[in-house]
N, C-alpha and C positions, 0 to 999 in steps of 0.2 A: 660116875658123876663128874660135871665139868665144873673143875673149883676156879680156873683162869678165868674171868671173865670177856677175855680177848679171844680165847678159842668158842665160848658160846656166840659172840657176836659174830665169828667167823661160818660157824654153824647155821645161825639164823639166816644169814646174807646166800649162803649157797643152797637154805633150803627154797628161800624165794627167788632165787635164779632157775630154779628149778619149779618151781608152780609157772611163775609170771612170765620167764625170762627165755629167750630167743636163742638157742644154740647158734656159733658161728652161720650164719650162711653166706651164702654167695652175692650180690649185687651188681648189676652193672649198672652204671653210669654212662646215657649218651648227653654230651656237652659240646656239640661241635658249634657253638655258637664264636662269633667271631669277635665280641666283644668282651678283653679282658675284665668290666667290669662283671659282666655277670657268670664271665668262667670262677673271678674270685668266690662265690658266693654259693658256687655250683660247688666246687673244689674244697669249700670249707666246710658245706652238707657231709661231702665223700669221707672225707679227714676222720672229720666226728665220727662217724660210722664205722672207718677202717681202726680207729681207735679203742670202738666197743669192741672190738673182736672180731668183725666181720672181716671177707675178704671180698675187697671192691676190684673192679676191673672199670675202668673210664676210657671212653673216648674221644678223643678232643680234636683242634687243628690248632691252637696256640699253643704254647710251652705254659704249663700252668705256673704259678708261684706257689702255691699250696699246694704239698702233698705229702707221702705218710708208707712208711714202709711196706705197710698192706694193701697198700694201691697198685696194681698192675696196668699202666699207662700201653693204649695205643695211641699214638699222636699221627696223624695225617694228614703234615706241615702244611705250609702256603709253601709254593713255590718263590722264585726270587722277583718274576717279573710280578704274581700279584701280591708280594710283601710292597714291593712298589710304588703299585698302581694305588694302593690302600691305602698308602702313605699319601702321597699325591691326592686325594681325592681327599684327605684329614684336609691337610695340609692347606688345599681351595677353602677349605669352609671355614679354615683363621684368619686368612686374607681379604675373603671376598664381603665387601659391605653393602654387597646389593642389596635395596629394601622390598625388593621385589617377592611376595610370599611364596607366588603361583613359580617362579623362577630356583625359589629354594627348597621347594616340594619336588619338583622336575630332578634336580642335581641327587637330592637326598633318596630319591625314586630310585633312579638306575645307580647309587650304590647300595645299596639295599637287595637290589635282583644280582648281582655278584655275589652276593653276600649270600643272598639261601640257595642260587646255584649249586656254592661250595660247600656249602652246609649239603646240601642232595648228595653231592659228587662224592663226600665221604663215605657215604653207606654201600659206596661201587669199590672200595678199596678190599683185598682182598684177604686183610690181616683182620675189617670188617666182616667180612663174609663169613670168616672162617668159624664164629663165634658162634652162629645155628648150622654151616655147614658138617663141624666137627663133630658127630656126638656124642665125645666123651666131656663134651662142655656143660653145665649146668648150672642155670641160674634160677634164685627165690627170686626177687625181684627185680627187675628197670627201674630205673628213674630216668626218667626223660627231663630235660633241660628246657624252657620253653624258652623259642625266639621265633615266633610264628611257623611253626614246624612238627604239628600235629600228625602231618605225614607218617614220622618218626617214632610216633606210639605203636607201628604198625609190626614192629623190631621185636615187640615186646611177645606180640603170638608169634615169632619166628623163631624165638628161644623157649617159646611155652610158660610165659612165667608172667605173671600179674605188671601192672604196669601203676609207678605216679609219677603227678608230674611236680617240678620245681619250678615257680612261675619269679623271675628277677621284681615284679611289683605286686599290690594290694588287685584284687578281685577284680575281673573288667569282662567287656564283652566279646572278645575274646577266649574266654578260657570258662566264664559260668555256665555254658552249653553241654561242658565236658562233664560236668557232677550234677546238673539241673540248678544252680546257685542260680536265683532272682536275678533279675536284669530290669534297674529302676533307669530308663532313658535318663531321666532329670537328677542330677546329686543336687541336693535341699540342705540348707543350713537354715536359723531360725533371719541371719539376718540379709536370705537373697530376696532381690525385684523380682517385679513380673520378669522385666526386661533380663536378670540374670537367667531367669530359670527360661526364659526363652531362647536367649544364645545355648544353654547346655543343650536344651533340645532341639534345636539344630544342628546342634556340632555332634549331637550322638547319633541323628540321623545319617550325617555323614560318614561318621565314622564306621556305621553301619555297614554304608556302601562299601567302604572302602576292608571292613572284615569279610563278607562277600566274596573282594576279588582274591584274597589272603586266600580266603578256602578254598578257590578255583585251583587255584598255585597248588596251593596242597592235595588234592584233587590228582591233578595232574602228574605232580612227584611221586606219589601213590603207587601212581599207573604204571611209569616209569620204571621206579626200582623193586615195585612187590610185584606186580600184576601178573608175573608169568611162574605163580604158585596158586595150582588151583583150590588148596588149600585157603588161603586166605581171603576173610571176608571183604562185602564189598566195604567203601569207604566209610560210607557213615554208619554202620554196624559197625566198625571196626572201633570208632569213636566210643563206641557205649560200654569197654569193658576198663576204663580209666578206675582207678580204685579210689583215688582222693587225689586234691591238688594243695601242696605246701605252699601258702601264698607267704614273701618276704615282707608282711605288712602287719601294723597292730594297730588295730580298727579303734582300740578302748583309749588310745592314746592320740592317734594320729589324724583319727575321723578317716572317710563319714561313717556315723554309725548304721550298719546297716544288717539285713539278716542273710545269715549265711546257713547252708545245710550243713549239718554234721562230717561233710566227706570238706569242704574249707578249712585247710587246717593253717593257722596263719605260725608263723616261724619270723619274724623282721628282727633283723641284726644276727642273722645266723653267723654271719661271718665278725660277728665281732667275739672276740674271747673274752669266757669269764674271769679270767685274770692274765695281766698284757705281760708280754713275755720280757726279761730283762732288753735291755737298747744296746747296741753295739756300742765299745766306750768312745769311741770320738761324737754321737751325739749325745751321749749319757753324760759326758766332760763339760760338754758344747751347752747343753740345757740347765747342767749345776752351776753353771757360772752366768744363766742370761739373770742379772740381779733386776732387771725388768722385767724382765718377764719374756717371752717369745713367739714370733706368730711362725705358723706352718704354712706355705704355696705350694701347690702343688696341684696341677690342670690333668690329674686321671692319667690312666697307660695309653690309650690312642694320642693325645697331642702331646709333641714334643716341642723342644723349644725353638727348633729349626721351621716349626710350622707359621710360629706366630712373625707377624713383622716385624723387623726387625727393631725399626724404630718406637714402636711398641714396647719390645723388650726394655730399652733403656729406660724409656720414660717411668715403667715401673723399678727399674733399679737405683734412678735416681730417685725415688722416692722413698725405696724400701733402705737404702745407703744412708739414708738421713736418718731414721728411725734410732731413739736409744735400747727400745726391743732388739733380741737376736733373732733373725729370719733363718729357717730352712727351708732351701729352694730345691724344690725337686726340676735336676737339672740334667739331661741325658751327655753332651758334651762336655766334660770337663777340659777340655783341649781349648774349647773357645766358650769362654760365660761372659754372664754378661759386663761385668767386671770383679774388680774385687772391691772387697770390703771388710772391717775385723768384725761386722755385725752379722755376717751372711757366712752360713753354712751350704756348699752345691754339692749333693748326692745324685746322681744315678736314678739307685731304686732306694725306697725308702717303706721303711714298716709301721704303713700310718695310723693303723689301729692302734696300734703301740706307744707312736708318740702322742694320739691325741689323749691319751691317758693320762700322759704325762701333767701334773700341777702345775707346771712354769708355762703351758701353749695358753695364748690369751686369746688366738683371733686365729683361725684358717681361711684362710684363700685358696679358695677353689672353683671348680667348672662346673659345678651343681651336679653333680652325677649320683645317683639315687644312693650308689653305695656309700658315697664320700661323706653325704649328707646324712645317712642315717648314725656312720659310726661320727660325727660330730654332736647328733642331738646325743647318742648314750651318753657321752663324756662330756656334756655339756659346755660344746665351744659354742662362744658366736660365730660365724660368719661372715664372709662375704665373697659372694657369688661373681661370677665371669662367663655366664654360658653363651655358648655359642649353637650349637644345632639337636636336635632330637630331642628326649624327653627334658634336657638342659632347663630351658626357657621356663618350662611349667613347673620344675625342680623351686629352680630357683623362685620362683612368684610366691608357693605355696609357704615357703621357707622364710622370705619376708612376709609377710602376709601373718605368721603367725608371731612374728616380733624377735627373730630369731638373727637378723641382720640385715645387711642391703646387699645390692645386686647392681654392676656396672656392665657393662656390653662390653667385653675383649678387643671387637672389633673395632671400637669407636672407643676408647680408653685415650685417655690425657690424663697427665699429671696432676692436675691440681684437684678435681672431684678424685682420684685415686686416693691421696691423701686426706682429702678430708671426710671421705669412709673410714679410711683405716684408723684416724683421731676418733671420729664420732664413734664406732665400734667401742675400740678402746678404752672411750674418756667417759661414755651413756652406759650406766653401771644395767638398763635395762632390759638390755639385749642380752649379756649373762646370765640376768635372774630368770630372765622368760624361758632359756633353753636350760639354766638349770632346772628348775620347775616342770618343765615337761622331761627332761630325763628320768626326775625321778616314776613318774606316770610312766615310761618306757619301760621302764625297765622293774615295776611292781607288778607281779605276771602270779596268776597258780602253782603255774612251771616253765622254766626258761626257756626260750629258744632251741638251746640243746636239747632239753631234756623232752620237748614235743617232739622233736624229729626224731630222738631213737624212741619211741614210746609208739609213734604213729607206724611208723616204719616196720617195725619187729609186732606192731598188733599187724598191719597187712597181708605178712610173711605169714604172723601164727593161725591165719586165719584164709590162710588160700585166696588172698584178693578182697576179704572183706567184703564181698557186694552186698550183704544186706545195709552197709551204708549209705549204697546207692539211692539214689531220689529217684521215684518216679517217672519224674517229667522225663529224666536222661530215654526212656524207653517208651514215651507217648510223642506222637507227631503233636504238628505244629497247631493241627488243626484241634484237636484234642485236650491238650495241654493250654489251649486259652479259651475253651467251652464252646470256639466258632460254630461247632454243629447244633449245640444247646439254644444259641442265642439264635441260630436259623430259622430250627423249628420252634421257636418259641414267637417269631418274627412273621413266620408262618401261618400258625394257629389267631395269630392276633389279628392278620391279613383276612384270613378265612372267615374267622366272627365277624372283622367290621364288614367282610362283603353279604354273606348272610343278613347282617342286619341290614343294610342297604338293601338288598333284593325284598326280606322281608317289609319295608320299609316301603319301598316303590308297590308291592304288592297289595299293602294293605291301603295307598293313596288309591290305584286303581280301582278296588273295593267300593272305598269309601265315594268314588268318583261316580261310579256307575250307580251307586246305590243314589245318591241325592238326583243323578239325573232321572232315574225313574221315579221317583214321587215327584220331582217338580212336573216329569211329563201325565 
């Protein structure tokens, strides 16, 4: 009999790790996306997971920041000249204030085809290869990384092992094809125009197009690095054995509300920890003593400060030097900043999940990057936004828009609206209460973000792929899945009676026609 009541509770926990619970397996993680923010997010999925006990293998082409003794990293660097060119190609898009859309679609076009190039070009690496080559290698599941690179699910029958994906944002048309998730052209709020709901549907036509030439791409990469295993299905077969997709999004908080299939599993703020880890003492020193309080800047891992103009830099230093807040400036050159000041902290790299926990950060400054933004709504900072290209702009719109702060153009920045952001922030107690208020909404969930991802993850494994999750539609054509045959013949039969009654109709004029000429004759 167990009189401890520590060793029954130890009892009960390993008898339900034992019903419920996922023995270690294997995992791989492919993450060669090239954008630090969504490696962090990808990296911090891996973490959690190498932390239950699993053993993860990732592979990437940046140097992650998050990782975990149970992680077995292939990394399949940039070289120096495209460290460079990557740089350079940021770098134009801090500088250049052309307001030309079609000219910034063009620039943002051809880095974009570099960028899944290399993303292809890894899966030819040989410490790659060697992972279905070898077969003493064994993996339960993949997690594929999405950065438009669906090719890459194809990895997943190379190793024999079920596939999901990790998608950096909320549900889109892109990625609902993969599990049959609804696809509404139009997002509806109670308070759009006609004219809103018009523009959406045109911009989703468009975007349409432009998912199309994405799947060509992918199509093609396919062909490229699988096609010469006769084994492997063709492409869009290959598509339909996705087991579910972890979206970084939470619909209950975030909007829009919309319906998702059971295999949508939404995860948003994965990468934020459920309790922030102590702060290195020079800003834990640096934050006890800001007796105002403190704002955090800090423009993401792609732009550095070398990117931005230079005279640019100043103008916000002389605004941010005036402040009686203390600033930390996430600042890559400590050799040359932008000056000094006893109010301004410049770090390198900084662990901003961490500081934004922090009680004393009043106001972040940031480049609207989905991730920057979402661990500001958990910890309920205001804002103020700086974007500059890609999903940036709409980051930031959604962010004001929901009263969360304001949004200045990097490119076109002057001093005096700089500051009187940073005051109105500050001094409109509004903007606080609005993202306090929905933090709390973020973050009142069933089950956390953790805890869906090892729960979802370990039912896939315990269950060989899960595909009675699967939807339907994933395995019905196009023509099928929207009833085009039903409405044909039914378009048909309606065609058929009106012609019938016509015939019979001209038939019985005839009749009636011949019949009165014979009595009149």
């Amino acid at each position: 009999m167990l009189r401890d009541p520590r060793c029954f509770c130890v009892l009960v926990l390993a008898l339900t790790s034992l019903i419920y619970g996922t023995q270690s397996a294997n995992i791989l993680g492919l993450f060669p996306s090239l954008s630090p923010s969504h490696l962090i997010i990808s990296m911090s999925a891996a973490k959690i997971l190498a932390e239950q006990g699993h053993n993860v293998t990732v592979v990437t082409v940046l140097d992650p920041t998050v990782t975990h003794k149970n992680i077995n990293l292939i990394q399949v660097p940039l070289t120096k000249e495209e460290i460079k060119q990557r740089s350079e190609a940021i770098g134009a898009k801090q500088k250049s204030t052309s307001s030309n859309r079609f000219i910034s679609i063009l620039r943002m076009s051809g880095q974009m085809n570099s960028m899944l190039r290399k993303m292809a070009d890894v899966f030819k690496d040989q410490r790659v290869k060697d992972l279905y080559l070898n077969k003493g290698n064994h993996f339960d599941l993949v997690i594929s990384g999405y950065f438009m690179n669906d090719y890459q699910l194809g990895f997943a029958r190379k190793v024999n092992a079920p596939v999901v994906v990790l998608a950096p944002g909320p549900p889109s048309q892109m990625l609902n094809s993969l599990i049959g998730n609804p696809n509404d052209p139009v997002e509806k709020n109670k308070d759009m125009t006609f004219g809103d709901r018009l523009d959406n549907f045109i911009t989703s036509l468009f975007y349409g197009i432009f998912v199309q030439q994405i799947n060509q791409r992918n199509r093609d990469y396919y062909a490229e690095l699988l096609s010469d295993d006769p084994n492997m299905p063709e492409y869009s077969e290959m598509l339909k054995n996705t087991s579910l997709v972890f979206f970084c999004s939470h619909a209950a908080s975030e909007g829009s509300i919309r319906a998702n299939v059971p295999a949508a599993i939404e995860i948003g703020g994965i990468q934020i920890k459920d309790k922030p880890d102590p702060l290195p003492k020079n800003l834990e020193e640096f934050l006890g003593n800001a007796t105002h309080g403190a704002i955090l800047l800090s423009l993401g891992s792609n732009v550095q400060g070398s990117h931005i103009k230079r005279d640019t830099v100043q103008k916000m230093f002389k605004v941010l030097s005036k402040l009686k807040e203390r600033v930390i400036w996430k600042w890559e050159d400590l050799e040359n900043t932008p000056g000094k000041s006893d109010n301004i902290l410049y770090s390198r790299w900084l662990p901003q999940d961490d500081i934004l926990a922090h009680p004393k950060i009043k106001l972040f400054i940031n480049h609207a990057g989905k991730g920057g933004i979402t661990e500001a709504q958990y910890h309920g900072k205001p804002m103020l936004s700086l974007p500059v290209f890609g999903d940036q702009p709409g980051n930031a719109f959604a962010m004001v828009k929901s009263g969360f702060g304001l949004q200045l153009s990097l490119l076109t920045l002057e001093e005096k609206p700089f500051a009187e952001a940073i005051k109105e922030i500050l001094t409109n107690p509004q903007y606080s209460q609005k993202v306090a208020k929905f933090s709390s909404l973020y973050r009142d969930r069933p089950s956390s973000a953790r805890e869906s991802l090892i729960f979802w993850t370990e039912y896939v494994i315990r269950h060989r792929g899960a595909p009675h999750l699967q939807s339907p539609l994933v395995h019905i054509d196009f023509i099928a899945a929207n009833n085009l045959d039903i409405y044909l013949l039914l378009a048909a039969v309606i065609i058929s009676v009106l012609w019938i009654l016509k015939v019979v109709k001209k038939w019985k004029y005839r009749k009636l026609a011949r019949h009165f000429k014979v009595k009149n004759n």
